[in-house]
C-alpha positions as CSV (number, residue, x, y, z in Angstrom):
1,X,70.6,68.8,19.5
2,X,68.1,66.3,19.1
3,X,68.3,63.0,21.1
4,X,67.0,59.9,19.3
5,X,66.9,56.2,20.6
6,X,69.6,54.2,19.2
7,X,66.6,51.5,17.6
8,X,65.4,54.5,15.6
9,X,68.2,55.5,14.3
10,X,69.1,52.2,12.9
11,X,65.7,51.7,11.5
12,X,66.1,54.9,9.5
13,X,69.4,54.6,8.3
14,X,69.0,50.2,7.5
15,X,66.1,51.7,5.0
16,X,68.3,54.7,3.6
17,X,70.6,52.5,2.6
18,X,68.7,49.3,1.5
19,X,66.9,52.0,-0.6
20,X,70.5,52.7,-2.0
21,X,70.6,49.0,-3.7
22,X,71.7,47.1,-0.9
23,X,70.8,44.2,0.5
24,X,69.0,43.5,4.1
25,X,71.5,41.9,6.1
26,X,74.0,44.5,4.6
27,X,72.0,47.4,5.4
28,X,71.4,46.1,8.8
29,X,75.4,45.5,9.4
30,X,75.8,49.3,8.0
31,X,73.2,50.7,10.0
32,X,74.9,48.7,12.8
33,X,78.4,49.9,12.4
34,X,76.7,53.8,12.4
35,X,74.7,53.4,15.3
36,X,77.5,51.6,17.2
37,X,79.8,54.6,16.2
38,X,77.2,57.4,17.4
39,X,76.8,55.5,20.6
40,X,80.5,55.6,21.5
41,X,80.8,59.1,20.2
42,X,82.7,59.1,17.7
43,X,79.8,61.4,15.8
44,X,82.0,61.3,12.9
45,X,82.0,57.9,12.3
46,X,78.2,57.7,12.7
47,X,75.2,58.9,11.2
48,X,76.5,62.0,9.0
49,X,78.3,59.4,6.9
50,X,74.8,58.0,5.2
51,X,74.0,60.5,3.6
52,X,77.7,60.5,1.7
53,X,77.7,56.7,1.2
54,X,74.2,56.9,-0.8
55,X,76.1,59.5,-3.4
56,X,79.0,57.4,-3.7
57,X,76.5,54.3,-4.6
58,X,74.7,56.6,-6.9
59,X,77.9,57.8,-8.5
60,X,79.3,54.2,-9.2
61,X,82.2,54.7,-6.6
62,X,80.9,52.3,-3.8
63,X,79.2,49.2,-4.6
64,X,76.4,47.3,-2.8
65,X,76.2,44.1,-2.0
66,X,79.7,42.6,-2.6
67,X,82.2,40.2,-0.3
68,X,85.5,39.9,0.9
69,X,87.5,37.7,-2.1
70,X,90.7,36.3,-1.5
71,X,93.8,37.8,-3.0
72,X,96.6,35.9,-1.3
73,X,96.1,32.8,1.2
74,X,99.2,31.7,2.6
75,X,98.1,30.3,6.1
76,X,98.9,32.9,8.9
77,X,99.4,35.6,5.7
78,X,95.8,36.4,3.9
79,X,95.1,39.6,1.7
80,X,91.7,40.0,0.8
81,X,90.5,42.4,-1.9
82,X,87.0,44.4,-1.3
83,X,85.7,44.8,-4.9
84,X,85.0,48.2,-3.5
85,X,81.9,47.1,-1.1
86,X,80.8,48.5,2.0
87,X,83.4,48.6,4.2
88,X,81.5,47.5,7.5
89,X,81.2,44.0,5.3
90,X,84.6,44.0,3.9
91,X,85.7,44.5,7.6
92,X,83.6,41.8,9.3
93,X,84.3,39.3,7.0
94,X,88.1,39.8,6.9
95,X,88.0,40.5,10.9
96,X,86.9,36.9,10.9
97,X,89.7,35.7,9.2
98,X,91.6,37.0,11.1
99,X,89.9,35.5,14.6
100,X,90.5,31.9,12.7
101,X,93.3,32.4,11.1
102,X,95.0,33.5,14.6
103,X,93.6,30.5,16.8
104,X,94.9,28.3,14.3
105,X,98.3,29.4,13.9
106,X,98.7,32.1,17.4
107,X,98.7,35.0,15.0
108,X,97.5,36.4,11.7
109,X,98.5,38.8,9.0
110,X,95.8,40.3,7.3
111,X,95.4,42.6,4.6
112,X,92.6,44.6,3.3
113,X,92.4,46.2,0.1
114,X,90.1,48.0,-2.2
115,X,87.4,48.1,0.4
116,X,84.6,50.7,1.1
117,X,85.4,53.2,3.9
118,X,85.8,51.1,6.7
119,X,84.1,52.9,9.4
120,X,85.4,53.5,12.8
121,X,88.6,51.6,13.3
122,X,88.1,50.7,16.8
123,X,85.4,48.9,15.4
124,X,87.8,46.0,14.9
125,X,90.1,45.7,17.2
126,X,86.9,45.8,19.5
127,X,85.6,42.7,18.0
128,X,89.5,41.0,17.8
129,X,89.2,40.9,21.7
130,X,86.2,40.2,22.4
131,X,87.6,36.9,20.3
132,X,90.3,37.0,23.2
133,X,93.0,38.9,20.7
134,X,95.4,41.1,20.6
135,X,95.7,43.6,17.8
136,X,96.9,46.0,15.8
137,X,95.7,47.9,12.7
138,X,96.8,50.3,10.1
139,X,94.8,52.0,7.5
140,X,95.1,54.7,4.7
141,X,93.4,55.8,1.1
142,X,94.7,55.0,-2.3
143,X,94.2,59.3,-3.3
144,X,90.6,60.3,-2.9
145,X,90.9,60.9,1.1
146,X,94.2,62.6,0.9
147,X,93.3,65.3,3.2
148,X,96.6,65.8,5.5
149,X,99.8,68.0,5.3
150,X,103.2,66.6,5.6
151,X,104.8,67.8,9.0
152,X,106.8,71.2,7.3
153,X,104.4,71.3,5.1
154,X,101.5,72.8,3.6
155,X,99.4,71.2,1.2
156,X,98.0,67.7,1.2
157,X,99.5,64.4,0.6
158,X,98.9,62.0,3.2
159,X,95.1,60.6,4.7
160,X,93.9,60.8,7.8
161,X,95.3,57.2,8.0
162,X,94.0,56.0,11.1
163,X,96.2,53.3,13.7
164,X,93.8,51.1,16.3
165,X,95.0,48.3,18.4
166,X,92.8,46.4,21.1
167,X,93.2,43.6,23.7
168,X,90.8,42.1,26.3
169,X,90.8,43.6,29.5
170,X,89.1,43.0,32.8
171,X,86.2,45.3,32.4
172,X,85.7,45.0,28.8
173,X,88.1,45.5,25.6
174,X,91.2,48.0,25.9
175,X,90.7,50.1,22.8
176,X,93.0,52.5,20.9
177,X,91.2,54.6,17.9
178,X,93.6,57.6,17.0
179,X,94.0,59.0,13.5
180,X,97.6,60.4,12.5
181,X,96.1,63.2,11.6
182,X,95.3,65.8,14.2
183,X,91.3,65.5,13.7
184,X,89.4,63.8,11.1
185,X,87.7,65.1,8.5
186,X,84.7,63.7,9.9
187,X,85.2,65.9,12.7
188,X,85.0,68.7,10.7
189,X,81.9,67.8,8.9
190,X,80.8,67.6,12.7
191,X,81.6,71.6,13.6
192,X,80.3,72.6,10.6
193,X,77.2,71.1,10.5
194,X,76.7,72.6,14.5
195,X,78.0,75.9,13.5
196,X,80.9,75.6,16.1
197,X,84.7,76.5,15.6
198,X,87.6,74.3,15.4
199,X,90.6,74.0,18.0
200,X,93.5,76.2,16.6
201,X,96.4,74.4,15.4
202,X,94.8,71.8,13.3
203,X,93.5,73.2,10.1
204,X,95.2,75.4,7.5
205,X,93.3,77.0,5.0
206,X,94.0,76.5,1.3
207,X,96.9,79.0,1.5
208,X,98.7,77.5,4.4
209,X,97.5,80.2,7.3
210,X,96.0,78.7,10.1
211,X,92.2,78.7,10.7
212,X,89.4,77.7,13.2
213,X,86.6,78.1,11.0
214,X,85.5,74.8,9.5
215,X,83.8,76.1,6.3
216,X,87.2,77.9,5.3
217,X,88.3,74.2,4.8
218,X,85.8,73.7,2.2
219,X,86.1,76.8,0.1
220,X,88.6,76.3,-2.7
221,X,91.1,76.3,-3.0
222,X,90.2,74.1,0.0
223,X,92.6,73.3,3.6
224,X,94.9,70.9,4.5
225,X,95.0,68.8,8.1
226,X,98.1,69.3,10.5
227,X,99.3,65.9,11.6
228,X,99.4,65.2,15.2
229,X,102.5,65.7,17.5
230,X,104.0,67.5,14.6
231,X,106.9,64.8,13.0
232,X,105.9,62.3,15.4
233,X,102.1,61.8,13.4
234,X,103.2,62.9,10.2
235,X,106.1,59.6,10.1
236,X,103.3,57.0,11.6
237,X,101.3,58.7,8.9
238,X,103.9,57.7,6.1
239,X,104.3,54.2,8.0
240,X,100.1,53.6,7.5
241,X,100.5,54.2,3.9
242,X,103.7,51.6,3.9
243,X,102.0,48.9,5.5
244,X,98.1,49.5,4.8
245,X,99.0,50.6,1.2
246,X,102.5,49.7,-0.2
247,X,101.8,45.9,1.6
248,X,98.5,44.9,0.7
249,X,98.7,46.1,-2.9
250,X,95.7,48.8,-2.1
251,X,98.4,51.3,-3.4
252,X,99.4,54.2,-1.3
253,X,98.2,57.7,-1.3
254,X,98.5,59.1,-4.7
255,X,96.6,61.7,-6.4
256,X,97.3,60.0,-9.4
257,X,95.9,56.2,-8.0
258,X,94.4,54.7,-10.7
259,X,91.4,54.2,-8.0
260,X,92.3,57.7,-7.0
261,X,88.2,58.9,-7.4
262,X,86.7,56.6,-5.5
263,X,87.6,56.4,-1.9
264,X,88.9,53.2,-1.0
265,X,90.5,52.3,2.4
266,X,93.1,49.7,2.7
267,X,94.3,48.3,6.0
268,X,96.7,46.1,7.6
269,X,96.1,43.9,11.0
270,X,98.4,42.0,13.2
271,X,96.5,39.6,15.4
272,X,97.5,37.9,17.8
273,X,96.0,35.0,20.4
274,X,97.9,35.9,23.7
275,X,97.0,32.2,24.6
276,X,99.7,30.5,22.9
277,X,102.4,33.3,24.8
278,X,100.8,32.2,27.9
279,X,102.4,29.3,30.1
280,X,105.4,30.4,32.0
281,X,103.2,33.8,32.2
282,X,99.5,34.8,32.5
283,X,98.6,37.6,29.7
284,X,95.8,38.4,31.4
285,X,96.6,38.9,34.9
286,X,99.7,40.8,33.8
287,X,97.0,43.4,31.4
288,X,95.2,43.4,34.9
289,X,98.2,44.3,37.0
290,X,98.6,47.0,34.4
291,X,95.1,48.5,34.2
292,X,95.3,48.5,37.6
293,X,98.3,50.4,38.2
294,X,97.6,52.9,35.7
295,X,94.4,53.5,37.5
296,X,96.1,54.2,40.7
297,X,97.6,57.2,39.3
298,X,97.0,60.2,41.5
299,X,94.5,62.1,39.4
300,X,95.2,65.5,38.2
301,X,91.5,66.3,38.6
302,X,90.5,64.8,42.5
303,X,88.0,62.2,41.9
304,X,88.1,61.6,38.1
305,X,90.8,59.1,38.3
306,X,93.0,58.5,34.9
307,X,91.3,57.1,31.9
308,X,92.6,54.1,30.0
309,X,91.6,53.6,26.3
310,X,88.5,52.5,25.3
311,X,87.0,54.0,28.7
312,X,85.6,57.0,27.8
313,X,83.6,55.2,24.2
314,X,82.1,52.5,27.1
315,X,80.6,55.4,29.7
316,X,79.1,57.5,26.6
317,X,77.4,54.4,25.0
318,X,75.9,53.9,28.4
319,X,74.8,57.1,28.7
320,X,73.4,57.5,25.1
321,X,71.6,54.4,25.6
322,X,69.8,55.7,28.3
323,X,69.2,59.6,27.1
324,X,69.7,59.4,23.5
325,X,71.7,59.7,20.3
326,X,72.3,63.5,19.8
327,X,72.2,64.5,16.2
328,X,72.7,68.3,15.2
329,X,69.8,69.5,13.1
330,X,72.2,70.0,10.1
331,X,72.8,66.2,10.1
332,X,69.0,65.7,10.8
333,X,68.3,67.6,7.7
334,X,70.5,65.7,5.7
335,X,69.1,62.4,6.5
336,X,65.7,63.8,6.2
337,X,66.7,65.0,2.6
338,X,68.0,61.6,1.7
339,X,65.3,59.9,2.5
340,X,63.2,62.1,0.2
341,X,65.7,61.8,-2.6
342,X,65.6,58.1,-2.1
343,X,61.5,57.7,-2.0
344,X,62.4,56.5,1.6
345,X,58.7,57.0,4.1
346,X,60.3,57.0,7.5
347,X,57.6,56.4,10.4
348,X,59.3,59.1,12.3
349,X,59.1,62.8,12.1
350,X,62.7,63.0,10.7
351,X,61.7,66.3,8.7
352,X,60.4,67.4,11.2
353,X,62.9,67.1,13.8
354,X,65.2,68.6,10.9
């Protein structure tokens, strides 16, 4: 595993994919979004998705350089169609809606469709408290990501459909980043490209049986993903494609989406300003209270006391700040190929490294 410095990495992905058509401030809010996702370690959010989002430009499925429209404006309520940009633009600019949409009216409604993949989720509800909010956020794909079995089931018909929810806390912004499914494909890309195995009980092969080998995914016909908690992540799963799909008019998963080969996320957030709930109670000495108690906990491992969500992404961006990014060499050599397919001279040894 290589360790690289979280500026490099950003310079070399901000010129992968201005050299896919895109804009300068967009390539710098993409590289962002990446980086941001590497640093927290969510590995399969980060740097390995490049490389993919340059083929979908080239193939006509993702389109550079496009904004947030709106679809439906009705105060608190706002949908806001993607015209199938990148989705860490889409995301920002409809995030901000909903911070002043929120503060004007206490909460906010609002609905993302035919965006870009939007990244990691957390992403957002990060950003809606550090705005002091509360929220809550449900996505899913129109048909191309359909990568996930019913519970009882099988084959696919459901995405990976992601829930996050976030509010301030005392030591920085309580996170929650789960996907319904019980890994994401992402995650897979991530054993394959480091030649590791997968936990059992969370991949089937393309005839149902149970597998740890990530490439068996891939072969065809290919695997399907178990939903978490068995009936308990497969109905949330169902619910993400109710409100993210059905609700903002993105459509839900369907092979036969009429946007079905082109993956599009779609997602639904509830925000909320805990301000105008305060008065006759403090929200944020009572989420302090909590944190607090939960910390208390006796811990099952003496001295690591219990974790509360969003902890573990803060201590691994501090660490990877100080020691590095770690990219497998698989994921090196993928950037380093993209960057020759794209005429893209890097100033560091990339190819190298790969």
């Amino acid at each position: 595993m290589t360790g690289i410095a979280a500026a490099t990495l950003h310079d070399v992905l901000a010129r992968l994919i201005r050299a896919g058509g895109s804009e300068r401030a967009e390539a710098e809010a993409v590289a962002a979004h990446l980086v941001e996702a590497n640093l927290v370690g969510h590995d399969s959010h980060g740097a390995i998705r490049a490389p993919k989002y340059l083929a979908w430009v080239a193939a006509g499925e993702l389109l550079a350089n496009r904004q947030a429209t709106l679809a439906v404006d009705a105060g608190p309520l706002v949908v806001v169609d993607g015209g199938f940009g990148y989705g860490q633009v889409i995301g920002a600019e409809a995030m901000a809606l909903a911070i002043g949409r929120a503060r004007t009216h206490g909460l906010a409604l609002v609905g993302i469709r035919n965006s870009g993949h939007l990244g990691r989720i957390g992403a957002w509800a990060e950003m809606l408290a550090e705005a002091g909010l509360v929220s809550v956020h449900f996505v899913n794909t129109s048909g191309y990501g359909i990568l996930v079995a019913p519970h009882g089931a099988t084959e696919r018909r459901l995405s990976a459909n992601p829930i996050a929810a976030g509010a301030p806390g005392p030591d920085g912004p309580i996170v929650l980043d789960i996907a319904t499914s019980a890994t994401a494909e992402g995650k897979i890309q991530v054993a394959r490209n480091k030649g590791e195995t997968l936990p059992p009980g969370v991949v089937l092969d393309g005839a149902g049986r149970p597998i740890t080998d990530p490439e068996a995914f891939y072969r065809d016909p290919p695997g399907a993903i178990l939903p978490f908690g068995g009936h308990k992540g497969s109905g949330l799963s169902v619910f993400c494609e109710i409100l993210a799909g059905s609700l903002t008019g993105g459509g839900s998963s369907h092979a036969a989406s009429p946007t079905a080969w082109r993956l599009v996320n779609n997602m639904l957030t509830l925000a909320i300003d805990p301000s105008r709930l305060g008065g006759a109670h403090d929200v944020g000495a009572d989420i302090a209270r909590l944190t607090d108690w939960v910390r208390s906990a006796r811990p099952a491992v003496p001295g690591e006391p219990p974790l509360l969500p969003g902890e573990i992404e803060r201590r691994t961006r501090t660490e990877r700040l100080r020691n590095g990014i770690p990219l497998d060499r698989e994921t090196m050599r993928q950037l380093a190929e993209a960057a020759a397919a794209h005429r893209v001279t890097l100033p560091f040894p990339l190819a190298e490294i790969a």
